[in-house]
N, CA, C and O atoms as a DFTB+ gen file, in Angstrom:
336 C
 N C O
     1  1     -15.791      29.615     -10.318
     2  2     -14.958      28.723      -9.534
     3  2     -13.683      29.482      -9.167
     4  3     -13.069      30.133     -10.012
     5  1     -13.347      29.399      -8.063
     6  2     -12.345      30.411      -7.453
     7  2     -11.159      29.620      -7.074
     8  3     -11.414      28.568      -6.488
     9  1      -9.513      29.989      -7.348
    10  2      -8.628      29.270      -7.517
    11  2      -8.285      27.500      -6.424
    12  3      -7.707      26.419      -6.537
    13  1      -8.976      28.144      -5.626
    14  2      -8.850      26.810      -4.728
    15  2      -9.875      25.873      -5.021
    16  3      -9.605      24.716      -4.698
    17  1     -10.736      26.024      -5.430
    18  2     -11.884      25.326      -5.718
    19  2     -11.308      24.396      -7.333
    20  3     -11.458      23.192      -7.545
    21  1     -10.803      25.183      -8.048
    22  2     -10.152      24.705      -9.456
    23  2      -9.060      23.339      -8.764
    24  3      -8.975      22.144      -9.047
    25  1      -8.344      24.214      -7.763
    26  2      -7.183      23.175      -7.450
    27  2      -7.604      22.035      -6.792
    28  3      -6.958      21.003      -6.969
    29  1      -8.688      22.030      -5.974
    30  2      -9.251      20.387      -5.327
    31  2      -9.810      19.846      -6.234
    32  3     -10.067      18.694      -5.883
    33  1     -10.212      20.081      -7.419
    34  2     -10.999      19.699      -8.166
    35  2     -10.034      18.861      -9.493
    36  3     -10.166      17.825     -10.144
    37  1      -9.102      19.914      -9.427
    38  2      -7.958      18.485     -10.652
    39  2      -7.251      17.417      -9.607
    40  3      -6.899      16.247      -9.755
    41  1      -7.197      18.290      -8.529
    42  2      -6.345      17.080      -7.269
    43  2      -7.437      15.604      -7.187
    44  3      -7.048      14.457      -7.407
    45  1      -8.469      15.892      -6.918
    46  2      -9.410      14.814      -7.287
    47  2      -9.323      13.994      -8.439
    48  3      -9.153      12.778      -8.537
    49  1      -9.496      15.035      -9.445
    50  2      -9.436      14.112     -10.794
    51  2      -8.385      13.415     -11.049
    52  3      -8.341      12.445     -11.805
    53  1      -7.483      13.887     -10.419
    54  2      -5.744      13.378     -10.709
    55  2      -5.920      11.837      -9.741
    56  3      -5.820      10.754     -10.319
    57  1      -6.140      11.903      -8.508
    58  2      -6.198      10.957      -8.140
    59  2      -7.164      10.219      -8.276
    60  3      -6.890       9.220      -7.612
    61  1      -8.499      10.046      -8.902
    62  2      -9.546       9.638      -9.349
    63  2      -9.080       8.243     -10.783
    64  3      -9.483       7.107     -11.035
    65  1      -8.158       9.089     -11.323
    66  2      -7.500       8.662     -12.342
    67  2      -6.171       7.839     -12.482
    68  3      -5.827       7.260     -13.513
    69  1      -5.515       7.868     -11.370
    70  2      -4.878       6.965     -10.439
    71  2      -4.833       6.042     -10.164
    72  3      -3.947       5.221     -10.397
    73  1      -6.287       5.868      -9.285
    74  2      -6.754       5.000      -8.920
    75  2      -7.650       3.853      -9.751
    76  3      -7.871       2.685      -9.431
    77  1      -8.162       4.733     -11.135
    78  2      -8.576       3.537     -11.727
    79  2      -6.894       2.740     -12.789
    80  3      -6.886       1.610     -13.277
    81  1      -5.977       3.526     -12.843
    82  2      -5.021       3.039     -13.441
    83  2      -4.329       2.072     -12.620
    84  3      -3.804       1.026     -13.001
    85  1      -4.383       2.493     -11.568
    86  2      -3.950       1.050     -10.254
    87  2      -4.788      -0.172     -10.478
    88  3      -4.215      -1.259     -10.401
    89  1      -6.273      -0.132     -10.789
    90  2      -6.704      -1.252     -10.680
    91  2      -6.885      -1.958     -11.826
    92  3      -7.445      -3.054     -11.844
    93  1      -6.391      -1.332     -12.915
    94  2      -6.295      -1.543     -14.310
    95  2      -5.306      -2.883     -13.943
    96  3      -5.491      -4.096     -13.844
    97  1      -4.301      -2.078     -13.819
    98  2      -2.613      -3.252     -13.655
    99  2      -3.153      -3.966     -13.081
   100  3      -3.690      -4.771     -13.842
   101  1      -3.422      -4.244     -11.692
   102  2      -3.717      -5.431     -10.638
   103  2      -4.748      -6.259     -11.407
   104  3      -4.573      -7.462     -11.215
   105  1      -5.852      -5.953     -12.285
   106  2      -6.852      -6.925     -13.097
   107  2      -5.884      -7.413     -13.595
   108  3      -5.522      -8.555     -13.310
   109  1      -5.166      -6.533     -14.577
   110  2      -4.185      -7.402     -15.779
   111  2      -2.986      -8.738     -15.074
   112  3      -2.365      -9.640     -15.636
   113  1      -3.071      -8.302     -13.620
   114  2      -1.663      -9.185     -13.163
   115  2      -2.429     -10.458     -12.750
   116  3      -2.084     -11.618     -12.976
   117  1      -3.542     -10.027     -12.097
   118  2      -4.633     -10.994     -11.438
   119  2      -4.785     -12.182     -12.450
   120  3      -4.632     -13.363     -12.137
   121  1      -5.155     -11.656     -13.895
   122  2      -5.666     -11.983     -15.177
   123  2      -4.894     -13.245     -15.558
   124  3      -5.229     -14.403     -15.809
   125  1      -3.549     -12.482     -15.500
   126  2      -1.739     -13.279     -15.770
   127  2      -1.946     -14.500     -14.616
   128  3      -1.787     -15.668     -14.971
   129  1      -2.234     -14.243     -13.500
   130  2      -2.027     -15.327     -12.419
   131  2      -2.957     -16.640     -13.063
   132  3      -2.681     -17.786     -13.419
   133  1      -4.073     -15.904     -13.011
   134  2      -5.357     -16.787     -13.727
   135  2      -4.899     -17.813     -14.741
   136  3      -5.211     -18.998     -14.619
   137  1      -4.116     -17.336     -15.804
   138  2      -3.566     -17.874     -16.893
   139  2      -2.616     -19.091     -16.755
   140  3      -2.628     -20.117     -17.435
   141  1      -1.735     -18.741     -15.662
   142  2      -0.465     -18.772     -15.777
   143  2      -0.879     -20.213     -15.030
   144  3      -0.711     -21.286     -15.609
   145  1      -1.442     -20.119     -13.672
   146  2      -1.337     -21.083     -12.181
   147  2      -1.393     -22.371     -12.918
   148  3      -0.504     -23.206     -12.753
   149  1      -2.832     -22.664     -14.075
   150  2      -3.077     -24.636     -14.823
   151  2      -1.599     -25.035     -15.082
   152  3      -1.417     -26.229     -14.843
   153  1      -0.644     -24.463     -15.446
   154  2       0.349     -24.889     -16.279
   155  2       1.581     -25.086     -15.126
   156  3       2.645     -25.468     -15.612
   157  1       1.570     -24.919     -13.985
   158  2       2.485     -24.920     -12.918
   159  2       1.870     -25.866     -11.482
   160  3       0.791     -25.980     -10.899
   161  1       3.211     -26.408     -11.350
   162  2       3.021     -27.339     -10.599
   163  2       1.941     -26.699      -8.812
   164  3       0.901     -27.033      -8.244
   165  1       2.998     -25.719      -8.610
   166  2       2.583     -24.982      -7.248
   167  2       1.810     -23.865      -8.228
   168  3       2.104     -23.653      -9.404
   169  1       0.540     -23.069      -7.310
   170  2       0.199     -22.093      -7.497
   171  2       0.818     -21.068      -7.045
   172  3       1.376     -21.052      -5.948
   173  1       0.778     -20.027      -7.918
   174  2       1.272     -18.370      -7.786
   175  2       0.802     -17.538      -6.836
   176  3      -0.415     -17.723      -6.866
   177  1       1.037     -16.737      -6.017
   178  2      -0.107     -15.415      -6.370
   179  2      -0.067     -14.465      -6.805
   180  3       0.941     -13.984      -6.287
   181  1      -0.508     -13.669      -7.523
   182  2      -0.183     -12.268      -8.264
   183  2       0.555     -11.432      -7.916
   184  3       1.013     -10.538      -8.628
   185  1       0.844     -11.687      -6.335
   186  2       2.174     -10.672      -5.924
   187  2       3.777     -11.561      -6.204
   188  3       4.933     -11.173      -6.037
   189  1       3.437     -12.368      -6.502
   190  2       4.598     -13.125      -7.075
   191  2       5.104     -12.854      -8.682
   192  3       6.269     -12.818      -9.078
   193  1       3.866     -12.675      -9.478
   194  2       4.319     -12.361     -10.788
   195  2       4.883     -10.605     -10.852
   196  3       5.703     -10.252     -11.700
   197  1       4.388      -9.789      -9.989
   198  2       4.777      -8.591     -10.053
   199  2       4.421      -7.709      -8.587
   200  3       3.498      -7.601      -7.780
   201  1       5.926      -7.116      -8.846
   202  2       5.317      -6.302      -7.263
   203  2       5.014      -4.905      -7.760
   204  3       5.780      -4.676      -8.696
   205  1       4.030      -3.634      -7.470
   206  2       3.676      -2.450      -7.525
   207  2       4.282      -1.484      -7.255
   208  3       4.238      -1.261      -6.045
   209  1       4.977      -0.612      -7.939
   210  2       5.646       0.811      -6.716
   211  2       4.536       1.210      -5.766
   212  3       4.874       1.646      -4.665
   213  1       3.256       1.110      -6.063
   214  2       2.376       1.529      -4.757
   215  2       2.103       0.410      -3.960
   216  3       1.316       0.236      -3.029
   217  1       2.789      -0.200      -4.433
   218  2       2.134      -1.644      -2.957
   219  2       3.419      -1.491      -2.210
   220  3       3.335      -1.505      -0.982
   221  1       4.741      -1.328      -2.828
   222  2       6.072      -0.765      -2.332
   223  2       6.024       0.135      -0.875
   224  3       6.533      -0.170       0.203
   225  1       5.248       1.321      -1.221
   226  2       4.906       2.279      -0.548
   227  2       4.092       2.006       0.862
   228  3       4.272       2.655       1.893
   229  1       2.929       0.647       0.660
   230  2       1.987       0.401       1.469
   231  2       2.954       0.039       2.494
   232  3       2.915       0.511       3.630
   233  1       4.077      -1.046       1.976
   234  2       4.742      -1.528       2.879
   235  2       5.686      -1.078       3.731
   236  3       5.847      -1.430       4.900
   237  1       6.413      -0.153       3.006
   238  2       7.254       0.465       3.659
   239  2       6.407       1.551       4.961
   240  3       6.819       1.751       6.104
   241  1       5.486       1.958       4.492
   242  2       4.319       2.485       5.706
   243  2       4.019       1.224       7.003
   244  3       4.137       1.583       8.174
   245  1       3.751       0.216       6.781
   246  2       3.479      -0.394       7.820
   247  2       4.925      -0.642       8.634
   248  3       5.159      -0.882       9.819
   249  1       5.700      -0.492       7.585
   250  2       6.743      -1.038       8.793
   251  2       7.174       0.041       9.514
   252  3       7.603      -0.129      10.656
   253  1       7.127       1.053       9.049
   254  2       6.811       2.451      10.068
   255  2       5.917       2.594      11.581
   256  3       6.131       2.965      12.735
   257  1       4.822       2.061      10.781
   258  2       3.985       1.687      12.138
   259  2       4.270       0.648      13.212
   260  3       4.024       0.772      14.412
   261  1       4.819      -0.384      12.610
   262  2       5.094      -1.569      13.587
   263  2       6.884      -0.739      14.224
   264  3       7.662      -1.295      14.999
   265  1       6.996       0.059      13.859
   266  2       8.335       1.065      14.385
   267  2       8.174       1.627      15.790
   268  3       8.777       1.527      16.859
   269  1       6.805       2.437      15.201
   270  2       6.467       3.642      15.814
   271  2       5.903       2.823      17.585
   272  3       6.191       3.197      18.723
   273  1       4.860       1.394      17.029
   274  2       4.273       0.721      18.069
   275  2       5.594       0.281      18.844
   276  3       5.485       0.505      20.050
   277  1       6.854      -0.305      18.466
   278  2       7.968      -0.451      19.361
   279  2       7.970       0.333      19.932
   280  3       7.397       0.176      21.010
   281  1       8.590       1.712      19.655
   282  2       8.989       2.683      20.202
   283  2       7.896       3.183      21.385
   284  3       8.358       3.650      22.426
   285  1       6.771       3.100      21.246
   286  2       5.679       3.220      22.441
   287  2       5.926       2.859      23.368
   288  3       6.155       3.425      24.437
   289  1       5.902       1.158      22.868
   290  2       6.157      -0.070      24.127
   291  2       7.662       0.685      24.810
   292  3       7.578       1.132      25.953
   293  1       8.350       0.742      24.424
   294  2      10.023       1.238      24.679
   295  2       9.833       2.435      26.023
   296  3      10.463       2.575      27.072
   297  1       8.700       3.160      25.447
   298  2       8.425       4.564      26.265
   299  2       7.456       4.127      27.418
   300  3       7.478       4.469      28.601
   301  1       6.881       3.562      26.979
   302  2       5.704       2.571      28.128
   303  2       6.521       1.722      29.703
   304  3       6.077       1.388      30.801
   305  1       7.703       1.656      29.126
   306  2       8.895       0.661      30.025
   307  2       9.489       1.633      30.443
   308  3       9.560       1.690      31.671
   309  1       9.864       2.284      29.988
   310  2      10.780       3.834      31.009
   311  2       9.942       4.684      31.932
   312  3      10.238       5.015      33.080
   313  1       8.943       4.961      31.315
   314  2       7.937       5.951      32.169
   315  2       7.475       4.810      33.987
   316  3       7.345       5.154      35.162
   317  1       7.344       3.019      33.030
   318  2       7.069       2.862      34.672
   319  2       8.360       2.392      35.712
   320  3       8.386       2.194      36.927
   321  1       9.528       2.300      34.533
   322  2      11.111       2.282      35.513
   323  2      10.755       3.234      36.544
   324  3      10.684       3.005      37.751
   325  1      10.370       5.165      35.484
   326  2      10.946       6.078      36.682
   327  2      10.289       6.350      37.449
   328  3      10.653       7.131      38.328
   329  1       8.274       5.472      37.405
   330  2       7.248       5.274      38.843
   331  2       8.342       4.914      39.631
   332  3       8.969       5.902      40.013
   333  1       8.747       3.942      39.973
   334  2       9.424       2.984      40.594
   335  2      10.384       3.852      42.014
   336  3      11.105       3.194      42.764
């Protein structure tokens, strides 16, 4: 196995391992919601009992995108001003 081949191969495992630790928490919060909702008047949802640093991340990404899609539209309106 030749050094790059070593390095995709823990990069995998690293995130392989990640990813089941992400879904570890979200069972356990899911679990908590499950528990929690009989005893409360309104129901929860699990993003209410806890928010994720990676769900953090998801979000702050979309709002990038809904940025980026402004900024299109923005460029979409100038380009046919200077048809004009």
């Amino acid at each position: 196995m030749n050094p790059k081949n070593f390095l995709n191969a823990q990069i995998g495992k690293s995130k392989l391992y990640q990813l089941n630790e992400q879904a570890e928490w979200e069972r356990a919060r899911w679990i908590a919601c499950v528990i929690i909702n009989p005893h409360l008047k309104k129901n929860i949802s699990p993003n209410k009992i806890t928010t994720f640093p990676w769900e953090v991340e998801k979000q702050s990404k979309r709002f990038d995108v809904e940025k980026i899609i402004k900024e299109s539209e923005f460029d979409d309106m100038i380009q046919e001003e200077l048809k004009k």
